[in-house]
N, C-alpha and C positions, 0 to 999 in steps of 0.2 A: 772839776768838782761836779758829783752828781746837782741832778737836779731834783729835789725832793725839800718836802714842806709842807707848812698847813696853809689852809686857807684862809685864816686868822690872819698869816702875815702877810700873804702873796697871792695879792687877788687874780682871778681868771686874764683880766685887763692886762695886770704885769706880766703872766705867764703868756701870752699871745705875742705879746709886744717885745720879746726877749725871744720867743721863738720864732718870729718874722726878721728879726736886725739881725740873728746869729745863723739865719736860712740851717736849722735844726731838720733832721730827717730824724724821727723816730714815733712814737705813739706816748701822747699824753696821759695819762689815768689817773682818772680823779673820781675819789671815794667820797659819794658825801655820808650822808646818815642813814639814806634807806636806797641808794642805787650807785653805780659805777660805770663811768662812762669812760672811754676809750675814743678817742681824737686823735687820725693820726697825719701824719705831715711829710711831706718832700722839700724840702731845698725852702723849708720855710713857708710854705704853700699848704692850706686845706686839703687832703686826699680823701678822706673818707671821717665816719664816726657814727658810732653806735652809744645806747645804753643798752646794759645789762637788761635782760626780760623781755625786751621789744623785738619786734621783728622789722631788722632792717632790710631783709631781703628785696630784690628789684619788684617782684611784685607785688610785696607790702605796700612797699612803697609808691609805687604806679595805684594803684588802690584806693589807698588814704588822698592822693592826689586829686580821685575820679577819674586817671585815665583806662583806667580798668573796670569796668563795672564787675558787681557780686558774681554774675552765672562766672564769668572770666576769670576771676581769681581760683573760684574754687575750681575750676577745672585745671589751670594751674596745679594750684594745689594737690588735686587728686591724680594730674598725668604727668606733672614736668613736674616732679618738689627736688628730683634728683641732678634737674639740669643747675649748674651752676648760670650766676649771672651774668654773666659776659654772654655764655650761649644762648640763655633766653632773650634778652634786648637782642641780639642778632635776628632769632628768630622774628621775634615781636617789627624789627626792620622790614627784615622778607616780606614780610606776611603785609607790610602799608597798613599796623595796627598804629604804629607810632614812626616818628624817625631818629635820627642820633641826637639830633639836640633838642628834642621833648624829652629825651629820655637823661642825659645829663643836667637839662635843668631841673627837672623834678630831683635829681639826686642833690643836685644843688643847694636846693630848698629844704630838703629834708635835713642834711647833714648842716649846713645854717641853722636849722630851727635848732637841734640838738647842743649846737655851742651856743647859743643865745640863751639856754635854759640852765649853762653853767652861770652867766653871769648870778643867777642868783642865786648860788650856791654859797653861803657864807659861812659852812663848817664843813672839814671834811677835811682829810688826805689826801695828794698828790705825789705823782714821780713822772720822769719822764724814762722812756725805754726806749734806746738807741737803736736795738736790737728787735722789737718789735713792731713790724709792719701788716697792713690791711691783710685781710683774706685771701688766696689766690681766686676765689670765686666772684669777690666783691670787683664790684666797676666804680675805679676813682676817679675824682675830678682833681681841678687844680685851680684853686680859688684863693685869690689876693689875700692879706688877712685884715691888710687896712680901713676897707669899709666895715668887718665884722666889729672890728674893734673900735672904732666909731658909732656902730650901732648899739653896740656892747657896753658902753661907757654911757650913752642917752639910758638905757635900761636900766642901766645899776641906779643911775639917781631918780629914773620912775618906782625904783622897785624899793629905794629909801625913803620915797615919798609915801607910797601906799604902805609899808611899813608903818611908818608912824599914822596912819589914818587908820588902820586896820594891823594893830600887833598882833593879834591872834584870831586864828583860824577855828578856835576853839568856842566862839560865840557865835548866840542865834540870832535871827531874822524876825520883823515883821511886817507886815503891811503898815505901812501910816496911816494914823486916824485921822489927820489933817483932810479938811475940806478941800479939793479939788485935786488930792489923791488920786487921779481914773487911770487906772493902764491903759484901759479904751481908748484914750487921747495921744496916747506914747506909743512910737515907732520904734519897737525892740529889732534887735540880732535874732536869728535863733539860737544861739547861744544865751543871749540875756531870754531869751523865753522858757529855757530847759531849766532856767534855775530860778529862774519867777517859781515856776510847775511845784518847784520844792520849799521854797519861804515858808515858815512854821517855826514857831518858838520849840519846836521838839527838834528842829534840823541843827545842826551846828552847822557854819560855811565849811568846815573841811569834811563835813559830810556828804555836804553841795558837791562839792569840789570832785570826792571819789564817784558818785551817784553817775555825774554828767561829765567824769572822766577830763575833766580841766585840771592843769597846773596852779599850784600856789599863786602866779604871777597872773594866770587869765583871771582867776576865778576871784580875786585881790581886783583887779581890772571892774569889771562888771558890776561887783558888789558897790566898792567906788563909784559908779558911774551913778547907779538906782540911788544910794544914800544924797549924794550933788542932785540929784533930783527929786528928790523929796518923798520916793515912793514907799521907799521903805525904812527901816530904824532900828537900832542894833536893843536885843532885848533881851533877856535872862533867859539862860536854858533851862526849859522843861524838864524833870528830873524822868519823863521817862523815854528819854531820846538815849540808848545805850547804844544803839548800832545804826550803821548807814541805813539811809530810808530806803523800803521796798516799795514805797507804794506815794506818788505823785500826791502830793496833798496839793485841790488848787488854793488861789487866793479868794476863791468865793465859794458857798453853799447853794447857792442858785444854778441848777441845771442848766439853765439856756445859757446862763453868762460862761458854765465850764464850755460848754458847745460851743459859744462863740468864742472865746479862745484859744478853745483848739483847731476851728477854721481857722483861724488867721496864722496859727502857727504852720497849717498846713497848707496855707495859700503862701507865707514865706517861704518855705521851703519850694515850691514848685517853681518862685520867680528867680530864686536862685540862679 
């Protein structure tokens, strides 16, 4: 019997756990509402996985990692876009820019994060396809499925939690007027700093969210963390917030105080 269904009835957790026991060779694809991802699998084992629109190429990938810095991709880009990946990670060996197994773990990682971002997927389409296998360009691994789905299963009940503390991405932000309120005193991520940057009763958090390029589940994450800390409070959207923000609004009108926050944001990032 094929394998096909919704996500209503047959969650990511069950579809893992059915293609790990039945050691399935084919590629998963699962429709949600606004992206399509492709998982594909050997003998029951992770090989590879993309979403639609992204670039999972090896040097994307190597990239977003920071094993690649900017001049290096884009020259990539501009001299090798036509080398397949297998040839480039060979190259990239030769050359003691990297070695086989920085360069599989980073695929690792990537292709991990991409099935951890189905777990919260809870509307959508699915099939599985026998017949469809990774790219002959793409370079697969071969990854247990037992810890994903372990880690799979922790997230789904973080991401029912943050659910019910935050159902919709469709409300604004504000600073708290409570007394001892000071970001000053708070040791942010630069993640939680990039969406501080944006807190405004004209922002909605899924504005947050596309602005500083975070998922439903980080940017859920973060928002959660500030609200448990007292800094910020959920508050009626501004009627003239139509579109994603183009322009950083800070949490203060005091120049020095924007100044000093953006040292600090700029001194995090360097300690990185």
């Amino acid at each position: 019997m094929a394998l096909r269904g919704n996500l209503r009835d047959f969650t990511i957790t069950q579809l893992l756990n059915l293609i790990n026991l039945a050691h399935k060779t084919g590629a998963l694809i699962v429709e949600g509402p606004n992206q399509t991802a492709r998982v594909a699998f050997r003998d029951g084992k992770l090989a590879y996985a993309q979403v639609d629109h992204e670039d999972s190429s090896l040097a994307a990938v190597l990239h977003k990692a920071k094993k690649l810095n900017s001049g290096q991709y884009r020259s990539i880009q501009q001299r090798a876009a036509h080398i397949p990946d297998k040839e480039l990670g060979l190259l990239l060996i030769n050359a003691g820019y990297l070695s086989q197994d920085e360069i599989l773990v980073n695929l690792q990682q990537h292709y991990t994060e991409i099935v951890q971002r189905l777990f919260t997927w809870v509307e959508g389409f699915f099939h599985f396809d026998i017949d469809s296998l990774p790219p002959d360009e793409r370079i697969c691994v071969r990854m247990d499925l037992e810890n994903l789905i372990i880690q799979g299963s922790r997230q789904m009940r973080e991401w029912e939690q943050l659910q019910d503390e935050i159902p919709s991405l469709d409300m604004s932000l504000k600073f708290a007027d409570r007394p001892g309120a000071n970001l000053h005193n708070v040791n942010l991520s630069v993640e939680e700093w990039r969406v501080v940057s944006y807190i405004n009763p004209r922002n909605t958090i899924r504005q947050i969210a596309s602005a500083t390029k975070l998922n439903d589940l980080e940017i859920r994450r973060i928002v959660y963390g500030l609200l448990q800390a007292g800094l910020i409070e959920i508050t009626r959207l501004e009627s003239v917030a139509t579109q994603a923000p183009n322009v950083r609004v800070f949490p203060t009108e005091d120049k020095e105080e924007q100044k000093s926050l953006i040292n600090r944001l700029i001194n995090r990032i360097r300690s990185l």
